[in-house]
N, C-alpha and C positions, 0 to 999 in steps of 0.2 A: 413154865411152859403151859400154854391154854390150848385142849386142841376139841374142836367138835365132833361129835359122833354122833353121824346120818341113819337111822335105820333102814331094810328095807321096807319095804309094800306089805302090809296086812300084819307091820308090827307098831310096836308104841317104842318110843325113848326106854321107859320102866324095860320092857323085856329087852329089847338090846343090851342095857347094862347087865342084865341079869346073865345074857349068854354070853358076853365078854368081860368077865371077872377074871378070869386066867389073864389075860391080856393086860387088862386095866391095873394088876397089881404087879405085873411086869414093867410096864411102864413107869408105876408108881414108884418104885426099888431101882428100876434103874435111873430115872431122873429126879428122885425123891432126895428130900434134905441128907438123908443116911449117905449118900455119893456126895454131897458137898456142892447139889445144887440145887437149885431154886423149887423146885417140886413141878409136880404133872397135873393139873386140874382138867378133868372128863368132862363136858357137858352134853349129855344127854335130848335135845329137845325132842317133843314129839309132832308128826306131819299135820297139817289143818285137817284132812279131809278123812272123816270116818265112814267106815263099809259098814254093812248094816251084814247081818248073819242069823239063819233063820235056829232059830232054841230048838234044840230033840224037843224039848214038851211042848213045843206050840208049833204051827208053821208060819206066824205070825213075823215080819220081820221086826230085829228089836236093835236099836242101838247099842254096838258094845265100845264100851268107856277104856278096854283096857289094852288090848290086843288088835284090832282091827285099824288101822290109820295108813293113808297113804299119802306119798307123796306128789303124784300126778294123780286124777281122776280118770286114767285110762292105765291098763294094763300092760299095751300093747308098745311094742321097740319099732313100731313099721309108721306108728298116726304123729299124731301131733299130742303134745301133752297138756292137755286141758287140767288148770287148777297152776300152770308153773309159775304163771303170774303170783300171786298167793303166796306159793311158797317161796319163791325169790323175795317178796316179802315180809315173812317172816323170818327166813335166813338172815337179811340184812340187816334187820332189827336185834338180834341174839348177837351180831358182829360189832352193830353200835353202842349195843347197849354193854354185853357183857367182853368185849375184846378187848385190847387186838388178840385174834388166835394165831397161833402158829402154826396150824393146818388142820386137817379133817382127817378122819377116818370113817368110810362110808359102805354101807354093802347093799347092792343089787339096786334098787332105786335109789339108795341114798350115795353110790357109787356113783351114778349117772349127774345128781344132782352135783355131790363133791366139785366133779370136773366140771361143771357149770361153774359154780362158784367160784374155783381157782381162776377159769376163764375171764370172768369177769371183773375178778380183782388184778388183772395183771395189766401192766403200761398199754396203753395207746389201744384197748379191747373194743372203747365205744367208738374210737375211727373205725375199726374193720366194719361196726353194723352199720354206720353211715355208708362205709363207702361201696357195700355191697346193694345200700338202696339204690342210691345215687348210681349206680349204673346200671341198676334195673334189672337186681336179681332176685327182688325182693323181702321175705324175713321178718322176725321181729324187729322192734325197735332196740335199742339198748335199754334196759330197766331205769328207770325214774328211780327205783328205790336203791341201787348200786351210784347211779349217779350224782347221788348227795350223799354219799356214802364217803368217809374218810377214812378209808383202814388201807393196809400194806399189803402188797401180795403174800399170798401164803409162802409159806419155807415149802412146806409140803403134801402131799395127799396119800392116802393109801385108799385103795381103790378095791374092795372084795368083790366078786361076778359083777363089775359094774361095766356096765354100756354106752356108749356113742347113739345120740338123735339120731336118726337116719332121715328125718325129714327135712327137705330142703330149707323151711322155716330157719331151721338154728344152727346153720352153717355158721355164721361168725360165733360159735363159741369154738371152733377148730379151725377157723382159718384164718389168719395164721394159726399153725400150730402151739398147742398150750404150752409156755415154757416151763411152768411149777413142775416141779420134779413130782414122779406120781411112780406108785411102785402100785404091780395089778399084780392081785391072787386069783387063779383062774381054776376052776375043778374040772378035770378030766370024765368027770359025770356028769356034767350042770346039764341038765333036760328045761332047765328053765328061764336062762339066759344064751342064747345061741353063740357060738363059738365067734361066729361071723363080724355079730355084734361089740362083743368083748375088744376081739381085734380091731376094729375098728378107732377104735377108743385110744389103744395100745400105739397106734397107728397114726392117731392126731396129735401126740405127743413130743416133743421137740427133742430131736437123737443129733448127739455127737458126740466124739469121744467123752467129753468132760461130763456129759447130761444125758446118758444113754435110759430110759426107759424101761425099767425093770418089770418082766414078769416071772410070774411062781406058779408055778402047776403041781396041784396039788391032787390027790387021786380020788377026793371024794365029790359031791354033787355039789346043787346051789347051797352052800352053807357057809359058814365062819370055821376057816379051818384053827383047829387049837392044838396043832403038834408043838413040838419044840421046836421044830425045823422053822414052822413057818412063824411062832411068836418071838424068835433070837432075829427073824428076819426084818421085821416090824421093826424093833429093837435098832439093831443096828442100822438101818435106812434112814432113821428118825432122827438119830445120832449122825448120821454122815450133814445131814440138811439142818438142824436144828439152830445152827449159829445166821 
């Protein structure tokens, strides 16, 4: 099993793994050679676009190499996401090159991003952006770097404080609704992904008895919850979808 892991915003790949080590060796044990199969490989990559952060000893802005990376070059869940181009191609390339994965694990931007990706990997995704130009509701195009793209739809997603575009630009990554089975961790504190948002997300996702939509609400803020409750959840979701 290969699965991606998205950071969010104003982090690097290096500290994601570093805050999901509980997780990653949970994963690792349960789908590792010791269970009798085939093992769990994390990949980490980190986002194109560096934030510059002003040093306590200077007020000088300086480049930081370690911690600072994002994935859109806007902050904002209400604009347009500038730099997505970019990162949809460098996504695509870590799928070409290092895959097929079997899904993503993504938090806060990299949540947002995830459900892109699954979007875009699932049957008949570059009709819907055709056929929303073609009638004149405009949008982006479908990605040139998806569409010489060869990989399978994901199994699955797990989705931390991650969010829905709300701009009318990227309506065909939600409509149709995204089939990829997508399980959302949501905090009953998050001050920093809106509620509204979240559900939204929750809400483009393709529900029926057999494919219903999982969310988890967890009582802390925007972070990566690491109880038991919610890494046995991870676990066994991953395990429902995995085949």
């Amino acid at each position: 099993m290969k699965i991606l892991m998205l950071h969010g915003s104003r982090q690097s790949g290096e500290l994601f793994s570093a805050k999901l080590q509980a997780l990653e060796k949970l994963l690792k044990r349960a789908f590792g050679s010791g269970s009798n199969q085939p093992g769990a490989e994390l990949i980490y990559p980190t986002a194109p676009f560096s934030l510059a952060y002003e040093s306590p000893s200077d007020t000088s802005k300086v480049r930081n190499q370690h911690g600072s990376w994002t994935w859109f070059q806007s902050e904002s869940l209400d604009e347009s996401f500038p730099g997505l181009d970019a990162s949809l191609t460098l996504i695509a390339s870590i799928l070409r090159d290092s895959g097929p994965f079997d899904g993503i694990v993504g938090f806060s931007q990299g949540g947002a991003l995830a459900a892109m990706v699954a979007s875009l990997l699932e049957e008949n995704r570059s009709e819907a952006f055709a056929r929303l130009s073609s009638e004149g509701e405009g949008g982006i195009p479908y990605p040139d770097c998806f569409a010489q793209l060869n990989h399978p739809p994901l199994k699955f997603v797990v989705c931390i404080s991650g969010y829905a575009a709300s701009h009318s630009d990227y309506r065909a990554f939600y409509n149709p609704a995204i089939q990829t089975p997508m399980l959302h961790f949501l905090g009953s504190m998050d001050t920093v992904v809106e509620e509204e948002s979240s559900m939204k997300l929750v809400g483009s996702c393709y529900r029926d008895d057999a494919n219903e939509p999982a969310v988890i609400w967890h009582s802390g803020g925007h972070i990566v919850p690491g109880g038991k409750r919610e890494l046995s959840a991870v676990t066994h979701f991953i395990n429902l979808h995995k085949s």
